[in-house]
ROLUMMAR-314205 format. One record per residue (C-alpha): x, y, z. Coordinates in steps of 0.2 Angstrom, whole numbers, padded with zeros to 4 digits, always signed. Example, Ala and Ser with C-alpha at 12.3 -4.5 7.8 and 13.67 -1.06 7.14 Angstrom:
+0062-0022+0039
+0068-0005+0036
This chain:
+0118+0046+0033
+0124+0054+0049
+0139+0044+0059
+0129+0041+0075
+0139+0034+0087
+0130+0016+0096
+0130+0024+0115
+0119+0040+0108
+0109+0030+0096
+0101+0019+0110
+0088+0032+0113
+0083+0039+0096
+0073+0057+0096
+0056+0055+0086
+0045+0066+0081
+0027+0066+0072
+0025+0078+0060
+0001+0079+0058
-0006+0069+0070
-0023+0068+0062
-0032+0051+0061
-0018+0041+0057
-0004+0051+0064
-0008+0052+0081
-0008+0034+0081
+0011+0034+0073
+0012+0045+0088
+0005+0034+0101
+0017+0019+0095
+0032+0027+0095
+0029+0033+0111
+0029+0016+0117
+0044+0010+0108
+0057+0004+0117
+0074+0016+0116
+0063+0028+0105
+0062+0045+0114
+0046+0056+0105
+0052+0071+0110
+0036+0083+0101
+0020+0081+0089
+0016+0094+0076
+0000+0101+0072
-0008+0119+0066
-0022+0111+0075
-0019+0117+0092
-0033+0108+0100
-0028+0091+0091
-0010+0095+0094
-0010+0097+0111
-0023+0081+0115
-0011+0069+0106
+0005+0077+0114
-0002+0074+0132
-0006+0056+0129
+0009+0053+0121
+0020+0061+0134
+0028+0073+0122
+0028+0092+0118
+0018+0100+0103
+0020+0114+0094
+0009+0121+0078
+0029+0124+0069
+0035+0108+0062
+0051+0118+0058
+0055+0120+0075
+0059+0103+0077
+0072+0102+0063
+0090+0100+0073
+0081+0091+0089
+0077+0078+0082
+0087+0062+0073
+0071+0057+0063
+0054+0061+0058
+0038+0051+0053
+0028+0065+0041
+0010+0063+0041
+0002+0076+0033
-0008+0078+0018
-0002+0074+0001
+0000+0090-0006
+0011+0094+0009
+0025+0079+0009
+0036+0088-0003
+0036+0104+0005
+0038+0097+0023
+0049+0081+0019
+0060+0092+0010
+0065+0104+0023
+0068+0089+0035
+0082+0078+0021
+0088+0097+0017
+0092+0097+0037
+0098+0078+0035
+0087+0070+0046
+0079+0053+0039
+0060+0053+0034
+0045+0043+0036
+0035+0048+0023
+0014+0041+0021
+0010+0035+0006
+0009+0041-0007
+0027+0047-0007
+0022+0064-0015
+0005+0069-0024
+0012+0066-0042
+0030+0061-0048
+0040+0074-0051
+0036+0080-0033
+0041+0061-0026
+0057+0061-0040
+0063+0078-0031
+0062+0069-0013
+0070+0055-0021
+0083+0062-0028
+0085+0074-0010
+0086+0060+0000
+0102+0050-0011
+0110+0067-0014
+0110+0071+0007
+0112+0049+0010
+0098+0051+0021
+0087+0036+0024
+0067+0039+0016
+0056+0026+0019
+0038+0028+0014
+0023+0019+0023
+0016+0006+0012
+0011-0003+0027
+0005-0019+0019
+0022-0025+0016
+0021-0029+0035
+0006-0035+0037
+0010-0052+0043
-0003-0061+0030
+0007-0051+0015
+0024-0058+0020
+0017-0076+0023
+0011-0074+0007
+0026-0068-0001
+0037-0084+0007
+0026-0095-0001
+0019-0091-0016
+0031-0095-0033
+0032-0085-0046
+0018-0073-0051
+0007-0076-0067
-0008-0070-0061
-0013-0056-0046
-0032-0049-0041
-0030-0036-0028
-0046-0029-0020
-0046-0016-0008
-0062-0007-0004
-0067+0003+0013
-0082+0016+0017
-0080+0034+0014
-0069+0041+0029
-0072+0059+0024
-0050+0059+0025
-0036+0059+0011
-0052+0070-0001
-0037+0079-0008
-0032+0063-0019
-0042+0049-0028
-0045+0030-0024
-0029+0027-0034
-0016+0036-0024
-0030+0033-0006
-0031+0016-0007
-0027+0006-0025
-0005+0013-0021
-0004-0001-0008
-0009-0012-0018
+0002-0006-0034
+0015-0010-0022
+0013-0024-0017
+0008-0030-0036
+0026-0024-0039
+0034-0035-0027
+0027-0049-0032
+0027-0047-0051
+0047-0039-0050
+0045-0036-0068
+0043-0018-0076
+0024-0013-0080
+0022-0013-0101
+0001-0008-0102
-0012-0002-0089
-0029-0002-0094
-0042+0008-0084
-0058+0017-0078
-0066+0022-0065
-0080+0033-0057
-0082+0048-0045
-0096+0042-0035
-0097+0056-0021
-0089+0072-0029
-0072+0078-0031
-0058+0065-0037
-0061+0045-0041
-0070+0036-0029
-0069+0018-0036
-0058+0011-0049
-0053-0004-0058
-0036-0007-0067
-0027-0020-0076
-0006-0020-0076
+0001-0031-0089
+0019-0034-0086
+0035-0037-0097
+0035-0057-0091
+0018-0061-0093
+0010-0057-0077
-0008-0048-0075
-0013-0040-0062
-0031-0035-0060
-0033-0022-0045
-0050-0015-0037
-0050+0002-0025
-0066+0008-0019
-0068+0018-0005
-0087+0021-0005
-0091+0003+0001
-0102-0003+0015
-0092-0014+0023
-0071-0015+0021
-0062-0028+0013
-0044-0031+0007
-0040-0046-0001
-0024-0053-0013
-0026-0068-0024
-0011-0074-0034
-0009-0089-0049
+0010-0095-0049
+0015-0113-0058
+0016-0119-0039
-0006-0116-0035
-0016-0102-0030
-0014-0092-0013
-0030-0084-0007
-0022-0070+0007
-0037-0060+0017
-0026-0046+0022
-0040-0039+0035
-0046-0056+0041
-0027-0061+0041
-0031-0077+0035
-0021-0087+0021
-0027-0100+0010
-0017-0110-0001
-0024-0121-0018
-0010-0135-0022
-0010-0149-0035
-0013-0164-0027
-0004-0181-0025
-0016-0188-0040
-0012-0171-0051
+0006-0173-0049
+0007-0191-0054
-0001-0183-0072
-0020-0189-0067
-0033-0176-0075
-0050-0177-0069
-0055-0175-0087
-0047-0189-0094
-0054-0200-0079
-0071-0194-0084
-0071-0199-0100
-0068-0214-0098
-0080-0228-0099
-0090-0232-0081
-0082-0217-0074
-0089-0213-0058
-0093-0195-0058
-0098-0195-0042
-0083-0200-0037
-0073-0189-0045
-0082-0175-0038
-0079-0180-0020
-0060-0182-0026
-0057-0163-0032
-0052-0156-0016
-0044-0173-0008
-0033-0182-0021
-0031-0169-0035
-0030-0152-0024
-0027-0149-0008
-0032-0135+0002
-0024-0128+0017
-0029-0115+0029
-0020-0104+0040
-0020-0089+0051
-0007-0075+0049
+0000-0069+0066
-0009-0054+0073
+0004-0042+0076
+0003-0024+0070
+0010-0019+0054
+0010+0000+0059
+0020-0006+0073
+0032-0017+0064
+0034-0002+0050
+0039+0010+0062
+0050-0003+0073
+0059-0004+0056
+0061+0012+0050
+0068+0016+0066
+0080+0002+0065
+0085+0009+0048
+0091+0027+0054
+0101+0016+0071
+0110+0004+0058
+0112+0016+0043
+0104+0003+0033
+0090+0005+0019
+0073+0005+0022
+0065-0008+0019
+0052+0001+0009
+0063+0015+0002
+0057+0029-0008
+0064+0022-0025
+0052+0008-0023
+0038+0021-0017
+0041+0031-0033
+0041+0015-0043
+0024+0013-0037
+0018+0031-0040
+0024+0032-0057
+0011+0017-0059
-0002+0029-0050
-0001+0041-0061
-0004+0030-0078
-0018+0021-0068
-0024+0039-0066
-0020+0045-0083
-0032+0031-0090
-0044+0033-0080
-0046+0052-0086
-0042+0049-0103
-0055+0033-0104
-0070+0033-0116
-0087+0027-0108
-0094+0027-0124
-0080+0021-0138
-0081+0037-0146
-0072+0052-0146
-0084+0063-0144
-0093+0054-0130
-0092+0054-0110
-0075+0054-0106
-0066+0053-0087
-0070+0048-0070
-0084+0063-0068
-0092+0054-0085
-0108+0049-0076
-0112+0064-0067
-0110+0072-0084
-0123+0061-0091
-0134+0065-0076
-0133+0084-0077
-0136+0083-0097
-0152+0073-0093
-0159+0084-0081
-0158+0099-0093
């Protein structure tokens, strides 16, 4: 890490590198970042560029590379295919990166920036933003131990991202966040999944069995009517519903009646029981339920707020690119199933993501 010295680091020069649909807003918050001076935005798009840069109150320019030595770091949102090349040249340079997920479009791509970043002890953080949404980390604090995780995350189709699948689009944040709850290393992954609109997967469903009993069950779709993001978790402590859009938390405890070793069961079986009773009793005596709202800030904000206090203090990431990578490498064995799964059982059957179109195409013949 560079030795800043506290006097110049008050005001730390940003820039953006892609200032498309989500980095022009990376743009517009770190322009309002107190002590953060975003000195340019680049963009081939000179149109795009230019817009962003004048609401921002900063320069643009179509040559990222021109910004490599005037600035102290960068938050790179380009394409996936282009975080290697771009990220490399700016940790070559020593200047701390903010990658977008994914870290890189496959793993030896993500293990090169890796292993760039340790070997020039430059700070590389990578924008799983859900780990600062404020419903995760309410979440996270309360919860106990994972046993059992569903992640759903679906979205319409934003016609953005169409070089990569649902997997590394949507399903990686929640493969990160799965990770940081289970903290054990991944022994199978199960899974299939469907090109509904051309190109790569569109929608995707996995399983993640883990070395200390955990299973995680994770949705991705991204050709859905309406959005949705939510995180349920089983620990030996209840069940945690978390609406990560709505920001809403709900929590499932064993009740007063539970704890004391009363089973609804039992009390049923009993002679005269009073089932009606006991049905009233479910959510009162033997679970409680409690509801709350997570706080509304902005996780985007909070990311970059962090990251920059990363580069000031010297400190890691919060998100670093070792836990990125840890999530890509799952990706791509999410991916790998998904490709190598058998719609039919057979070998000789339909086999990948493209398997219905196949189908479709055969019939038509």
């Amino acid at each position: 890490m560079h030795e800043w010295d506290a006097e110049a680091m008050q005001c730390l020069k940003m820039a953006v590198i892609g200032v498309g649909a989500l980095g022009r807003h990376h743009a517009r918050i770190l322009s309002q970042i107190e002590n953060i001076d975003l000195v340019a935005v680049a963009d081939p798009n000179e149109q795009q560029g230019r817009s962003v840069a004048e609401t921002s109150g900063c320069e643009w320019t179509a040559d990222y590379r021109e910004l490599i030595g005037r600035v102290d770091a960068a938050s790179i949102v380009v394409p996936t295919f282009l975080h290697r090349p771009v990220a490399a040249e700016f940790l070559q340079a020593g200047v701390p990166v903010l990658i977008e997920k994914p870290l890189a479009g496959n793993v030896p791509d993500g293990e090169a920036l890796v292993e760039l970043a340790a070997e020039k002890s430059v700070a590389l953080q990578v924008g799983h933003v859900e780990r600062f949404n404020p419903t995760f980390q309410k979440l996270q604090a309360v919860t106990g131990a994972a046993k059992y995780i569903r992640a759903e995350r679906l979205s319409p189709y934003a016609f953005r991202s169409m070089d990569i699948g649902a997997v590394h689009d949507l399903m990686i944040h929640d493969i990160d966040l799965v990770l940081a709850l289970a903290r054990s290393p991944v022994d199978r992954v199960e899974a299939f999944g469907a090109s509904i609109v051309g190109g790569c997967e569109d929608a995707v469903q996995a399983r993640l069995v883990f070395e200390n009993g955990c299973i995680a069950d994770l949705t991705a779709n991204r050709v859905c009517p309406q959005p949705r993001r939510t995180l349920q978790v089983w620990s030996d402590t209840g069940c945690i519903d978390a609406d990560l859009h709505q920001r809403k938390i709900t929590e499932f405890r064993p009740g007063a009646a539970l704890l004391a070793g009363e089973l609804p069961y039992d009390l049923a079986m009993q002679p005269g029981a009073e089932i009606a009773s006991l049905k009233q009793q479910i959510f009162e005596r033997f679970i409680t339920i409690t509801e709350t709202d997570a706080a509304a800030d902005d996780a985007l904000t909070a990311e970059l707020a962090s990251f920059a206090a990363s580069v000031r203090h010297g400190t890691t990431p919060a998100v670093d690119g070792a836990q990125a990578l840890a999530a890509l490498r799952i990706a791509g064995r999410v991916v790998e199933s998904v490709q190598n799964h058998r719609w039919d059982g057979a070998a000789d059957g339909r086999i990948g993501p493209h398997a219905h179109a196949i189908h479709t195409k055969r019939r038509a013949a």
